[in-house]
N, CA, C and O atoms as a Tripos MOL2 file, in Angstrom:
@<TRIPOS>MOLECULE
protein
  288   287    72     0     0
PROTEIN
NO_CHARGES

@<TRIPOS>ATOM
      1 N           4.4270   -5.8770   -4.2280 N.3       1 UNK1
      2 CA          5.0200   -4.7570   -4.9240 C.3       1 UNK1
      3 C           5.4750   -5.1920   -6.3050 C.2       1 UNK1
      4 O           5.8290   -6.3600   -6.4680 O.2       1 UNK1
      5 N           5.4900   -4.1310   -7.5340 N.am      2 UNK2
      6 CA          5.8780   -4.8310   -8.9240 C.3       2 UNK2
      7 C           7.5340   -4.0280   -8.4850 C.2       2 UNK2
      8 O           8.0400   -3.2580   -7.6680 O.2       2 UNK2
      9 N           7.8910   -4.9410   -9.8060 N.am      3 UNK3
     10 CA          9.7550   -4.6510   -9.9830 C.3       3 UNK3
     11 C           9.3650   -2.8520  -10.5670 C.2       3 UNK3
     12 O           8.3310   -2.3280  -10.9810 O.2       3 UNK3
     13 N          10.6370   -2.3890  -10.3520 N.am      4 UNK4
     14 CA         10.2880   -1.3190  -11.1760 C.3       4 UNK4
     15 C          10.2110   -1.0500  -12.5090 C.2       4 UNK4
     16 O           9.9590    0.0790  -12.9290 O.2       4 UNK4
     17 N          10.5050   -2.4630  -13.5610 N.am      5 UNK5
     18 CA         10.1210   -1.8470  -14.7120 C.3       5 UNK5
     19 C           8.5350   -2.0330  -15.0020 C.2       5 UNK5
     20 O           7.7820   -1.3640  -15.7100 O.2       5 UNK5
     21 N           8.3320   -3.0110  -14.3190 N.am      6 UNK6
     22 CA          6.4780   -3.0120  -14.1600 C.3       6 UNK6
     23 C           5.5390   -1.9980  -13.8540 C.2       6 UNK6
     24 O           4.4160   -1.6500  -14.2220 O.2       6 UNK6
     25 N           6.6010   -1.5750  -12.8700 N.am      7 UNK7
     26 CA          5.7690    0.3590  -12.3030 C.3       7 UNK7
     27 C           5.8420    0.5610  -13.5640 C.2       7 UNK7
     28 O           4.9350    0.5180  -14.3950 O.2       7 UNK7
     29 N           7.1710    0.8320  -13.7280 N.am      8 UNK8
     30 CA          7.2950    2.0020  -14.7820 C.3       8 UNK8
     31 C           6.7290    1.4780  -16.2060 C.2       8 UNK8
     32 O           6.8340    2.3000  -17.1170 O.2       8 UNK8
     33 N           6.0940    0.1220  -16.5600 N.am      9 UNK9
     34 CA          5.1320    0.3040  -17.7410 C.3       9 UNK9
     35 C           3.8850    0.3660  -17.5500 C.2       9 UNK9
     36 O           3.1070    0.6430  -18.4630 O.2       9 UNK9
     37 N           3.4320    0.0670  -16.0810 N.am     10 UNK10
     38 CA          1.8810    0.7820  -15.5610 C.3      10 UNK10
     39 C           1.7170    2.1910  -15.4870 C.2      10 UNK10
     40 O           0.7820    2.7730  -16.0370 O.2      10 UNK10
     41 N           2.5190    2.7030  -14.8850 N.am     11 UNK11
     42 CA          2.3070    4.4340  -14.4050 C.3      11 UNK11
     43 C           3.3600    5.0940  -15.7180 C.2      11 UNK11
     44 O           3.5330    6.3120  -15.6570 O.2      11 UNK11
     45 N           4.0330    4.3640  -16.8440 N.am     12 UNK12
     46 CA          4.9740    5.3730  -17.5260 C.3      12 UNK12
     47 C           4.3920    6.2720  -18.6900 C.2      12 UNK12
     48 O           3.2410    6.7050  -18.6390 O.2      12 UNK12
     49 N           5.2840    6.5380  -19.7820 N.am     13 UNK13
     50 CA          4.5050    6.8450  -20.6690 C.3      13 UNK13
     51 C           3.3370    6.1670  -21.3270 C.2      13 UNK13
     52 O           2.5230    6.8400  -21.9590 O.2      13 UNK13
     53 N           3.2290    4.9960  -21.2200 N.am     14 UNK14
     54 CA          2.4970    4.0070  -21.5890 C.3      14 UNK14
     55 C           1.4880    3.9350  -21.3150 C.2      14 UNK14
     56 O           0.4800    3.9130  -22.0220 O.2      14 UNK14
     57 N           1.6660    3.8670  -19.7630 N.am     15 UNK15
     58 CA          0.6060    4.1480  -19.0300 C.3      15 UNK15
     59 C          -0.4340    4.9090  -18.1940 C.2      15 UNK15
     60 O          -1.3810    5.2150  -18.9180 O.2      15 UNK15
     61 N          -0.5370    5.1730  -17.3840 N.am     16 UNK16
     62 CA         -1.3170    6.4750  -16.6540 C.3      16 UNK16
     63 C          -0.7630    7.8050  -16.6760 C.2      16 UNK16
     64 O          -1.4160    8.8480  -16.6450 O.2      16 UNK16
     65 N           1.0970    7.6360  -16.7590 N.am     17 UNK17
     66 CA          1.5590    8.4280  -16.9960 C.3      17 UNK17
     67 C           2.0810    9.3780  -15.4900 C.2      17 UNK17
     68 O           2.4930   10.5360  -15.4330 O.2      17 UNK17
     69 N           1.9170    8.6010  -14.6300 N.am     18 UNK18
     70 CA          2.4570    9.3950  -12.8570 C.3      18 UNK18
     71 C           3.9530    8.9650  -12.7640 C.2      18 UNK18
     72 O           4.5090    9.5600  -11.8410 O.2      18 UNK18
     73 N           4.6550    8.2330  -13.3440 N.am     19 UNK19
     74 CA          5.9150    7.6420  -12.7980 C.3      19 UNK19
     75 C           6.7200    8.8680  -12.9050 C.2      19 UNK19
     76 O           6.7610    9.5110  -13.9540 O.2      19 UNK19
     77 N           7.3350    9.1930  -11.8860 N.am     20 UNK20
     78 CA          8.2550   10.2850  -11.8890 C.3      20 UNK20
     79 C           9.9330    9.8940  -11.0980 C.2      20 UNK20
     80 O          10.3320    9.8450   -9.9340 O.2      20 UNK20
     81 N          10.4120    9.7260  -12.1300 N.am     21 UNK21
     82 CA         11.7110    8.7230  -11.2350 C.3      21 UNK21
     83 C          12.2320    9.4280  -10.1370 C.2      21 UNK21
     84 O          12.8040    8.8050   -9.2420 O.2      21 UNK21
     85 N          12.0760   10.9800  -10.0770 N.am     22 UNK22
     86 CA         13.0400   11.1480   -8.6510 C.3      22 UNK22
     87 C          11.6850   11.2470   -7.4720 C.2      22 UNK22
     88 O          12.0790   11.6450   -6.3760 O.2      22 UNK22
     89 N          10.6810   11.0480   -7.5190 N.am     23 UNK23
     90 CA          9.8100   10.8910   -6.5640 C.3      23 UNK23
     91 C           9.7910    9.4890   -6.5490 C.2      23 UNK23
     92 O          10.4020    9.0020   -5.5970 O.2      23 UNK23
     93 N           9.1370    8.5020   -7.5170 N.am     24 UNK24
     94 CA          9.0070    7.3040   -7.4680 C.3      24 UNK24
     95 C          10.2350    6.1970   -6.8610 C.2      24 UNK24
     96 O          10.0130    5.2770   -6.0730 O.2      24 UNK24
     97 N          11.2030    6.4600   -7.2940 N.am     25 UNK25
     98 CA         12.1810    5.3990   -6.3740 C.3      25 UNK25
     99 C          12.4730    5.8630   -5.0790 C.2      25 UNK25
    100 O          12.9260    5.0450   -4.2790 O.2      25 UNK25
    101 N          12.2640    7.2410   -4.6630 N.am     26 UNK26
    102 CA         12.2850    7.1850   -3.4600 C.3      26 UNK26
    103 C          11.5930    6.6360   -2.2250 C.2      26 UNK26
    104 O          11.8660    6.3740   -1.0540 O.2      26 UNK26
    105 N          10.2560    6.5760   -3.3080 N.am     27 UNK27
    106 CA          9.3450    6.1520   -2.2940 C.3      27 UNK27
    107 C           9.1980    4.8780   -2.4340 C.2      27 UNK27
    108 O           8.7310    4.4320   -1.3850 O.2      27 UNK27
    109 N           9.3940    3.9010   -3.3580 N.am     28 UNK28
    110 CA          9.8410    2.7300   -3.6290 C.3      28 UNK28
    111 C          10.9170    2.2320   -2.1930 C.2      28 UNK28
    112 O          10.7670    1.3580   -1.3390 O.2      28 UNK28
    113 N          11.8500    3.0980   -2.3990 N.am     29 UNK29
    114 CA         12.7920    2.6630   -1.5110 C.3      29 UNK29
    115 C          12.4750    2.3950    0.0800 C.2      29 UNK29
    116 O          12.8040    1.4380    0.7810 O.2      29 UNK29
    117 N          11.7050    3.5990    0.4110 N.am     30 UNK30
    118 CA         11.2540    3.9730    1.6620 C.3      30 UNK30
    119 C          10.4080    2.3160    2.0880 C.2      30 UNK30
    120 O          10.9330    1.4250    2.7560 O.2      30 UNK30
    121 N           9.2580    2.2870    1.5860 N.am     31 UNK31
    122 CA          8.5570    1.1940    1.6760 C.3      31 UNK31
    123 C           8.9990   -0.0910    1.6540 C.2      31 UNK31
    124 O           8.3910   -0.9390    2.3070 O.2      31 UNK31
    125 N          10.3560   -0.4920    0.7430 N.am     32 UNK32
    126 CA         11.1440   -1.5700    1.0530 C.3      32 UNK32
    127 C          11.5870   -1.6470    2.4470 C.2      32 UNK32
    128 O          11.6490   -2.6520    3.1540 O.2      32 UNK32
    129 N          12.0100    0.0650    2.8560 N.am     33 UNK33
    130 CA         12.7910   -0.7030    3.5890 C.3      33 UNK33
    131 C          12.4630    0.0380    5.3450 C.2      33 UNK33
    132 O          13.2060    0.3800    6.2660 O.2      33 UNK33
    133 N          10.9990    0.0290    5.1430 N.am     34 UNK34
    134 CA          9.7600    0.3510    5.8180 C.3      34 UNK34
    135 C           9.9430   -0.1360    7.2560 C.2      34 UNK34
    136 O           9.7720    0.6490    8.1880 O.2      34 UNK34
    137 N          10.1960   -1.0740    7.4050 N.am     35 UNK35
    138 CA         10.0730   -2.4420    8.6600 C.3      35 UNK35
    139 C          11.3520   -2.2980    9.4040 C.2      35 UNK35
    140 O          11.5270   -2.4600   10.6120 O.2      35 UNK35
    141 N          12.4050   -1.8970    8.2980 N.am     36 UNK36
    142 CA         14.0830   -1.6590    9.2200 C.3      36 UNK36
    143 C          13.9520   -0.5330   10.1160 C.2      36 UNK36
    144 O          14.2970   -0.5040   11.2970 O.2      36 UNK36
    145 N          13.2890    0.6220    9.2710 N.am     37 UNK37
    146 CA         13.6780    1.9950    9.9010 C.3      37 UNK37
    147 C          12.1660    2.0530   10.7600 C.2      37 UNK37
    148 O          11.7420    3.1920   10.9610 O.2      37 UNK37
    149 N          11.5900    1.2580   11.1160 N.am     38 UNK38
    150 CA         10.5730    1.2770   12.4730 C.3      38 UNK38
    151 C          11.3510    0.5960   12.9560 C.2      38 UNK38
    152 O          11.7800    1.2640   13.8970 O.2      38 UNK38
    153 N          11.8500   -0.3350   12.9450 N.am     39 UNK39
    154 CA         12.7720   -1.0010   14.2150 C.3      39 UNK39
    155 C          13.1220   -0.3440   14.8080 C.2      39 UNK39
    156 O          12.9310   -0.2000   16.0160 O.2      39 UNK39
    157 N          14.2070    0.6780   13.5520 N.am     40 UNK40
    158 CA         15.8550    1.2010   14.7150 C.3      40 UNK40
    159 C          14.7750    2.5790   15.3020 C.2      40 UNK40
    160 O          14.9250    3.1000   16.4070 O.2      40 UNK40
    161 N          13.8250    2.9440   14.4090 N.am     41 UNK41
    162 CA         12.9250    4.1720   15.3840 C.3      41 UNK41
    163 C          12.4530    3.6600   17.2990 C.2      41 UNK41
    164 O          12.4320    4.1690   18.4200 O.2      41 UNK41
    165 N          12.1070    2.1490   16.5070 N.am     42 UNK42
    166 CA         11.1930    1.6350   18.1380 C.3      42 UNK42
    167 C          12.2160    1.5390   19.3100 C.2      42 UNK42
    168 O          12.0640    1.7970   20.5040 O.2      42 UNK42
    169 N          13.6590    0.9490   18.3960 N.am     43 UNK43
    170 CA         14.9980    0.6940   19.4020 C.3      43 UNK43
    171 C          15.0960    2.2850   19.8090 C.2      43 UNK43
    172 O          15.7000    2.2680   20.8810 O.2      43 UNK43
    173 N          14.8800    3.2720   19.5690 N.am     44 UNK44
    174 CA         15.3170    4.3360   19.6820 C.3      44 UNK44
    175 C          14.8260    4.9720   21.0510 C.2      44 UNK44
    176 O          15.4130    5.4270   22.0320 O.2      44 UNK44
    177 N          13.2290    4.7720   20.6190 N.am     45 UNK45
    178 CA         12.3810    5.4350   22.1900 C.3      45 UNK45
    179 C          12.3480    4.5840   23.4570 C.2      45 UNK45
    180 O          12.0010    4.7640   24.6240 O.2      45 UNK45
    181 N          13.1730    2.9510   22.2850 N.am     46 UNK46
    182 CA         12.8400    2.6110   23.8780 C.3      46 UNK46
    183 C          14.1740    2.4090   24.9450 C.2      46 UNK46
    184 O          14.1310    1.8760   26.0540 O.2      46 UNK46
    185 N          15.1690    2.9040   24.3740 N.am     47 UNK47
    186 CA         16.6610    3.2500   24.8830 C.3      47 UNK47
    187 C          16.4330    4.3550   25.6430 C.2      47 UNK47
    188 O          16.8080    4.3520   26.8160 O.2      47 UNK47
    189 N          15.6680    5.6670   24.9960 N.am     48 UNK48
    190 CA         14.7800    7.1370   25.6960 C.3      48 UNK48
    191 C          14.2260    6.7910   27.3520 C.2      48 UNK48
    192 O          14.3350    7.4900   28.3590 O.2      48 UNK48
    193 N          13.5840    5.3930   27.1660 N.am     49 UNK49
    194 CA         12.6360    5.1370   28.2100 C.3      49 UNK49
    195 C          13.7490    4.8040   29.2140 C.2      49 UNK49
    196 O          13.6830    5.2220   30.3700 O.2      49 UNK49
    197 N          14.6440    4.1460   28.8300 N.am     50 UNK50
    198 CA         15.2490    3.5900   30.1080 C.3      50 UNK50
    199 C          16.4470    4.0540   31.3700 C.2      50 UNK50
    200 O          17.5910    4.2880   30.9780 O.2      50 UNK50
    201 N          16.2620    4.1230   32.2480 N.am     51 UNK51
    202 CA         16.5510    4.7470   33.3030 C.3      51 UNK51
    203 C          17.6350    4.0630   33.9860 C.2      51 UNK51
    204 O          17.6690    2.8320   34.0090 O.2      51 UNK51
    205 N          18.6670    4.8940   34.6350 N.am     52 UNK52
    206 CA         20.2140    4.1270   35.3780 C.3      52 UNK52
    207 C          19.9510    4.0050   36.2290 C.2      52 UNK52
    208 O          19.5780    4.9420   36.9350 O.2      52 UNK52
    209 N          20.0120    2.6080   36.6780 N.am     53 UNK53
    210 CA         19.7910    2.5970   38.2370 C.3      53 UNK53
    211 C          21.2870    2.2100   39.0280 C.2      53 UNK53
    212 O          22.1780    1.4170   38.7250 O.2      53 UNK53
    213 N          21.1360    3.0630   40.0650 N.am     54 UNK54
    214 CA         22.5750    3.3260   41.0360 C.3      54 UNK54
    215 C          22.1890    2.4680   42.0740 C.2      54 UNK54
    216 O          21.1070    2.4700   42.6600 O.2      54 UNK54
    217 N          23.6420    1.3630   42.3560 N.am     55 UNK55
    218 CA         23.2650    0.4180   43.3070 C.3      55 UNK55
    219 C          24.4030    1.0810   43.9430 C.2      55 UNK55
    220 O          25.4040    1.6010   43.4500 O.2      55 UNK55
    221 N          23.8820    0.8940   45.5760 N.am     56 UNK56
    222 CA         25.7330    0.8630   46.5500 C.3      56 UNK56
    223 C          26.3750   -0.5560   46.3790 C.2      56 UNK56
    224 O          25.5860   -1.4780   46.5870 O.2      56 UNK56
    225 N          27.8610   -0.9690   45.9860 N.am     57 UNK57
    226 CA         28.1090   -1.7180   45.8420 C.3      57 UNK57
    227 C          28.9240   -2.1040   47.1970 C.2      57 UNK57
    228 O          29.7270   -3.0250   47.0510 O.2      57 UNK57
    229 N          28.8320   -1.5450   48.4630 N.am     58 UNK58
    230 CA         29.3250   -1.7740   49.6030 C.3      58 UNK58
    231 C          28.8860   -2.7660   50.2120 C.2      58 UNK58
    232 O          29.4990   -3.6070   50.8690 O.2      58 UNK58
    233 N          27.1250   -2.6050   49.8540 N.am     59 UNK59
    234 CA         26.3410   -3.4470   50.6230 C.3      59 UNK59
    235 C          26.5350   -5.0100   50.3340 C.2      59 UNK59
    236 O          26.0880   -5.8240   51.1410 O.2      59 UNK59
    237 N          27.3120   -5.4870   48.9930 N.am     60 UNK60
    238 CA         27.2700   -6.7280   48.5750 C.3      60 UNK60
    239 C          28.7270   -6.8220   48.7030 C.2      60 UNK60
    240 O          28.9350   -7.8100   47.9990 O.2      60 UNK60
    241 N          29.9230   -6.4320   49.1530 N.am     61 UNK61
    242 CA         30.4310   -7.0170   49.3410 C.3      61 UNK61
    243 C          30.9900   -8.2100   50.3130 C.2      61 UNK61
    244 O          32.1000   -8.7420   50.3410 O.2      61 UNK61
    245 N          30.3140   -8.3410   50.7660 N.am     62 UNK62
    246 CA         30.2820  -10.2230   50.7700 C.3      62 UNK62
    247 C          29.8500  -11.4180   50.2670 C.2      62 UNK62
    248 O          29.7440  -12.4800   50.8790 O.2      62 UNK62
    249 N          29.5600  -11.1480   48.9030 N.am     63 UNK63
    250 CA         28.9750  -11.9150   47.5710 C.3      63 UNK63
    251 C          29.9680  -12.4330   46.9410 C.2      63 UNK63
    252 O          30.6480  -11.7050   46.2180 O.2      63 UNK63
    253 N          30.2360  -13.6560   47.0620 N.am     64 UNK64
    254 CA         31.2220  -14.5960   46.2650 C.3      64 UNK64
    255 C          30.7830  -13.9480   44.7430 C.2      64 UNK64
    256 O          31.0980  -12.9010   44.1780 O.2      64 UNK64
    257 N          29.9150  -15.0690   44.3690 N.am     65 UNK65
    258 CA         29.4180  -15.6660   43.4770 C.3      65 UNK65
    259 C          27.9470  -14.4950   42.9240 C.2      65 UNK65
    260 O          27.3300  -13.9700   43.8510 O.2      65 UNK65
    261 N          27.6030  -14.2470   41.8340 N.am     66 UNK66
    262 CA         26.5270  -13.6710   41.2130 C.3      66 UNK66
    263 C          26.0490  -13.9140   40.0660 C.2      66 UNK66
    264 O          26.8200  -13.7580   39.1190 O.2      66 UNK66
    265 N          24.4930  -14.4180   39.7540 N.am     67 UNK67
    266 CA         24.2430  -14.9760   38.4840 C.3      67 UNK67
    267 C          22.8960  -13.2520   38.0190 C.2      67 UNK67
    268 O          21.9360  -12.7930   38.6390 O.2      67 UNK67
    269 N          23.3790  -12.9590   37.0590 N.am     68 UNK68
    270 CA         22.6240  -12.1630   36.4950 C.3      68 UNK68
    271 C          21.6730  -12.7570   35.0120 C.2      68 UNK68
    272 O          21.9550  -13.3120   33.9500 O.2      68 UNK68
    273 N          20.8530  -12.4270   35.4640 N.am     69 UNK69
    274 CA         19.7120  -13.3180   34.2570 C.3      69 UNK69
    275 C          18.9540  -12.1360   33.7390 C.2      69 UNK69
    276 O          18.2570  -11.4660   34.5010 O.2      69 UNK69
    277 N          19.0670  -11.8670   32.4910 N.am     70 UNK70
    278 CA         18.3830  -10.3270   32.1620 C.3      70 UNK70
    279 C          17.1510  -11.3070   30.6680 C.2      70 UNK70
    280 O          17.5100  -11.9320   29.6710 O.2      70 UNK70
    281 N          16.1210  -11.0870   31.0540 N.am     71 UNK71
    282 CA         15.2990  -11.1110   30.5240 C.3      71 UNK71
    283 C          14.6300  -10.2680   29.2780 C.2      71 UNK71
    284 O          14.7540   -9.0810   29.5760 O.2      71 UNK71
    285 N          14.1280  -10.3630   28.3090 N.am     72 UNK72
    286 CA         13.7680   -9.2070   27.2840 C.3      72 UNK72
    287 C          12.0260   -9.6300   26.5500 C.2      72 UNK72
    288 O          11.5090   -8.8830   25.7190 O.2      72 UNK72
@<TRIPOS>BOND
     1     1     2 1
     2     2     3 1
     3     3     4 2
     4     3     5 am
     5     5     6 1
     6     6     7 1
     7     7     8 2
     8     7     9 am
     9     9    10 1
    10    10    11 1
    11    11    12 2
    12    11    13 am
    13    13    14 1
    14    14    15 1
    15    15    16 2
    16    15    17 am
    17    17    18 1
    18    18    19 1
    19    19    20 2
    20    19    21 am
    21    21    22 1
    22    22    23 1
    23    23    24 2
    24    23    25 am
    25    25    26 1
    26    26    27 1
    27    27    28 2
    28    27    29 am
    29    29    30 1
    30    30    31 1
    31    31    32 2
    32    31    33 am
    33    33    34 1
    34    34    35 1
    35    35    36 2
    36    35    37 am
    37    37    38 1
    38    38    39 1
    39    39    40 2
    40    39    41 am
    41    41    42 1
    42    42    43 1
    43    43    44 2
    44    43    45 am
    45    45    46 1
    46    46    47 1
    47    47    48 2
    48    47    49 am
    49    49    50 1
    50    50    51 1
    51    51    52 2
    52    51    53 am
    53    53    54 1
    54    54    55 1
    55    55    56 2
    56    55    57 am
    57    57    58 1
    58    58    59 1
    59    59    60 2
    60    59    61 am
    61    61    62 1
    62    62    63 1
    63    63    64 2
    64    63    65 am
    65    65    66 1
    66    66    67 1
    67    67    68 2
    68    67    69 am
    69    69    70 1
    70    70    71 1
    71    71    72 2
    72    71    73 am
    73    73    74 1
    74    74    75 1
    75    75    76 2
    76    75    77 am
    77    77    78 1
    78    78    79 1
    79    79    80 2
    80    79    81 am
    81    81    82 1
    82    82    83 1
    83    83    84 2
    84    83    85 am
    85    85    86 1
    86    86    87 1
    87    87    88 2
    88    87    89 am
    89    89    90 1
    90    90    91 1
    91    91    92 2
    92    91    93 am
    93    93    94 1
    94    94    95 1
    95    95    96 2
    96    95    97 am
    97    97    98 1
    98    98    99 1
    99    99   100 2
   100    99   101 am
   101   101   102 1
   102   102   103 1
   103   103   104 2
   104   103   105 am
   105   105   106 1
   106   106   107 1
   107   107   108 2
   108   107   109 am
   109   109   110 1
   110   110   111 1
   111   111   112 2
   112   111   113 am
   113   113   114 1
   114   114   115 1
   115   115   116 2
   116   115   117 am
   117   117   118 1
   118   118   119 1
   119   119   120 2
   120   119   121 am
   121   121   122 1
   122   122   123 1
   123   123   124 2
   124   123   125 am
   125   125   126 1
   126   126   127 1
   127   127   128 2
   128   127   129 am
   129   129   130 1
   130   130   131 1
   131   131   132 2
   132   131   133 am
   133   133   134 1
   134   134   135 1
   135   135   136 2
   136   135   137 am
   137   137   138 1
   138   138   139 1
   139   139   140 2
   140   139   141 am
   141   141   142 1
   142   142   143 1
   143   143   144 2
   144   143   145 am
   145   145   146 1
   146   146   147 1
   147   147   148 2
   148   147   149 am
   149   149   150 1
   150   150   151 1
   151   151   152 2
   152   151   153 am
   153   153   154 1
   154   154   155 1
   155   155   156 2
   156   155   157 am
   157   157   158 1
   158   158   159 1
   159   159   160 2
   160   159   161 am
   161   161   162 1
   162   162   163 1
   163   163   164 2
   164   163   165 am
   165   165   166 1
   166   166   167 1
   167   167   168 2
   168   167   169 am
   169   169   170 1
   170   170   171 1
   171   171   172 2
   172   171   173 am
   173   173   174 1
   174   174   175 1
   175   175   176 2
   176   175   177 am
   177   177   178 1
   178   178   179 1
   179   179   180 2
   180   179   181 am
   181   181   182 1
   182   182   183 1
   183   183   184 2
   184   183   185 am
   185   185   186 1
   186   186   187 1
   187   187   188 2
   188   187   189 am
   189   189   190 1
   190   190   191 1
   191   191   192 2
   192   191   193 am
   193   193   194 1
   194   194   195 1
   195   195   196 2
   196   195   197 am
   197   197   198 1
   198   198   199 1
   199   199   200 2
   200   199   201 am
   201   201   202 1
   202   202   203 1
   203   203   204 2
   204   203   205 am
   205   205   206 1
   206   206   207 1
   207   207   208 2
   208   207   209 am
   209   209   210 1
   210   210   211 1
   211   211   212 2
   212   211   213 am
   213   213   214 1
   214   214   215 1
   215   215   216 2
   216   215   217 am
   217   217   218 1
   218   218   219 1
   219   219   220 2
   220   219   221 am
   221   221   222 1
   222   222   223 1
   223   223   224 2
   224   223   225 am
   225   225   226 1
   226   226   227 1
   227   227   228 2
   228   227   229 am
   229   229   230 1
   230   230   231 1
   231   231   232 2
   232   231   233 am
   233   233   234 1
   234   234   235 1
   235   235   236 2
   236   235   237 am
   237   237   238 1
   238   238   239 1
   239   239   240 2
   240   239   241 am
   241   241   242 1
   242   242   243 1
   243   243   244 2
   244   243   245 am
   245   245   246 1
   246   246   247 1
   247   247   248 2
   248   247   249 am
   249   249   250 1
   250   250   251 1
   251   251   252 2
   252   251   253 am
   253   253   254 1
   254   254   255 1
   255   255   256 2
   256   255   257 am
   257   257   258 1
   258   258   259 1
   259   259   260 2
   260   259   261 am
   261   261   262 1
   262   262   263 1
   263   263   264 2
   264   263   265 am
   265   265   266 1
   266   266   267 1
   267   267   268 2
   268   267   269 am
   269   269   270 1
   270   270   271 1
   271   271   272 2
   272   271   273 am
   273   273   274 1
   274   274   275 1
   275   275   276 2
   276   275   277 am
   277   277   278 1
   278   278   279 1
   279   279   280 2
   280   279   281 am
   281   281   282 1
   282   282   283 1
   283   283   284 2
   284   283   285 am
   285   285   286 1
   286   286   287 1
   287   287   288 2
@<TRIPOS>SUBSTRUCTURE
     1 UNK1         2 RESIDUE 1 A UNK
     2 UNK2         6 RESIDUE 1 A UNK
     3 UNK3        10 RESIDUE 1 A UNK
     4 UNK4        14 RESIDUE 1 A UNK
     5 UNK5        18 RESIDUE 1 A UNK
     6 UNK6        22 RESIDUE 1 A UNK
     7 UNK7        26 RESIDUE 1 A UNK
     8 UNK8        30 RESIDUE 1 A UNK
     9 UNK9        34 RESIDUE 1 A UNK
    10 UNK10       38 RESIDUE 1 A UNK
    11 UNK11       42 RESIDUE 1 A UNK
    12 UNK12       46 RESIDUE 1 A UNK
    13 UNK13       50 RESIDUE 1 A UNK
    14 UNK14       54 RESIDUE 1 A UNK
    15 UNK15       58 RESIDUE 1 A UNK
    16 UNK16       62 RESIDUE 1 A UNK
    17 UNK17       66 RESIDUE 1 A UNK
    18 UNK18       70 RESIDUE 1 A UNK
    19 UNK19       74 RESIDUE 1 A UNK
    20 UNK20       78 RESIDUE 1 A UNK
    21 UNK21       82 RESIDUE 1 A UNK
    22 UNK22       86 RESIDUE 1 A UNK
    23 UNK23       90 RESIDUE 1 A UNK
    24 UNK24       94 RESIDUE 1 A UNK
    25 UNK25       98 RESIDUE 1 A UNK
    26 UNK26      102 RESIDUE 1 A UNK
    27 UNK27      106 RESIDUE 1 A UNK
    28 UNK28      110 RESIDUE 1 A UNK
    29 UNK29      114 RESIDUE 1 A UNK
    30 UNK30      118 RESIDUE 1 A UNK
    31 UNK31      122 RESIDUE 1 A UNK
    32 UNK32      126 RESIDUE 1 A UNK
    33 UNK33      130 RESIDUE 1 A UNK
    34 UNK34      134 RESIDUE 1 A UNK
    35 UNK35      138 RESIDUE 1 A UNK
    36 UNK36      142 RESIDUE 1 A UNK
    37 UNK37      146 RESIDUE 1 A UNK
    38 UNK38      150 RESIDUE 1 A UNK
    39 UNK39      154 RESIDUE 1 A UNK
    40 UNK40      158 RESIDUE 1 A UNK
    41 UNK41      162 RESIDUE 1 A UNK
    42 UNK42      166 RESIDUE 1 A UNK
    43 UNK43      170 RESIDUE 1 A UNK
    44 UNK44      174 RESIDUE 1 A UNK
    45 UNK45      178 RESIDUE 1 A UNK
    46 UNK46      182 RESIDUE 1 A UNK
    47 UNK47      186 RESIDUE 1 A UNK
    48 UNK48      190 RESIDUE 1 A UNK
    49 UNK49      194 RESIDUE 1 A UNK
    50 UNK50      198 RESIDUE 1 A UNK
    51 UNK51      202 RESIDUE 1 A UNK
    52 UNK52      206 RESIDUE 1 A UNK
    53 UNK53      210 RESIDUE 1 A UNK
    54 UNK54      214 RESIDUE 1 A UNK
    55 UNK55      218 RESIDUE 1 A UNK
    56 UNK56      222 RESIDUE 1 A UNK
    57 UNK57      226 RESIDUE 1 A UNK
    58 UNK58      230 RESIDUE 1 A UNK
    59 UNK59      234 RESIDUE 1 A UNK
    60 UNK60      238 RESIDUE 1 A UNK
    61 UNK61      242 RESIDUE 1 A UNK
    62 UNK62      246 RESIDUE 1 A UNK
    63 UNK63      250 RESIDUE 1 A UNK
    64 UNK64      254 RESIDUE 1 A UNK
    65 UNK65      258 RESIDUE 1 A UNK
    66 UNK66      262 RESIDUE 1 A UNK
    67 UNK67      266 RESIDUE 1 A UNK
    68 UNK68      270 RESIDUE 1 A UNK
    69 UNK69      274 RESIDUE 1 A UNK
    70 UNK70      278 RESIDUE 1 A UNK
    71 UNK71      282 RESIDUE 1 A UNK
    72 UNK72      286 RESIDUE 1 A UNK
């Protein structure tokens, strides 16, 4: 990606002439920061996906000790 004064002497008056600052930094921005907002989207559906599971906790009480190992 160029800095933006590089856009803006390729595409400005200078140049091709498309730079339009309230379109252009937005979309500048977007694309920076492209990779964050698929994350928290992917964290999103996959919180959607996941399901509560209801244990009876009667059945274990006679369990001292419990090691929970959660994997990802």
């Amino acid at each position: 990606m160029l800095s933006a004064e590089q856009a803006k002497a390729l595409h400005g008056p200078e140049g091709d002439g498309c730079w339009t600052p309230k379109v252009c930094y937005n979309r500048r921005s977007h694309a920076r920061h492209r990779d964050r907002r698929n994350q928290a989207r992917n964290r999103q559906r996959q919180t959607a996906v996941l399901e509560e599971l209801a244990i009876d906790v009667s059945e274990f009480t006679d369990v001292w000790t419990a090691i929970l190992v959660v994997y990802r």
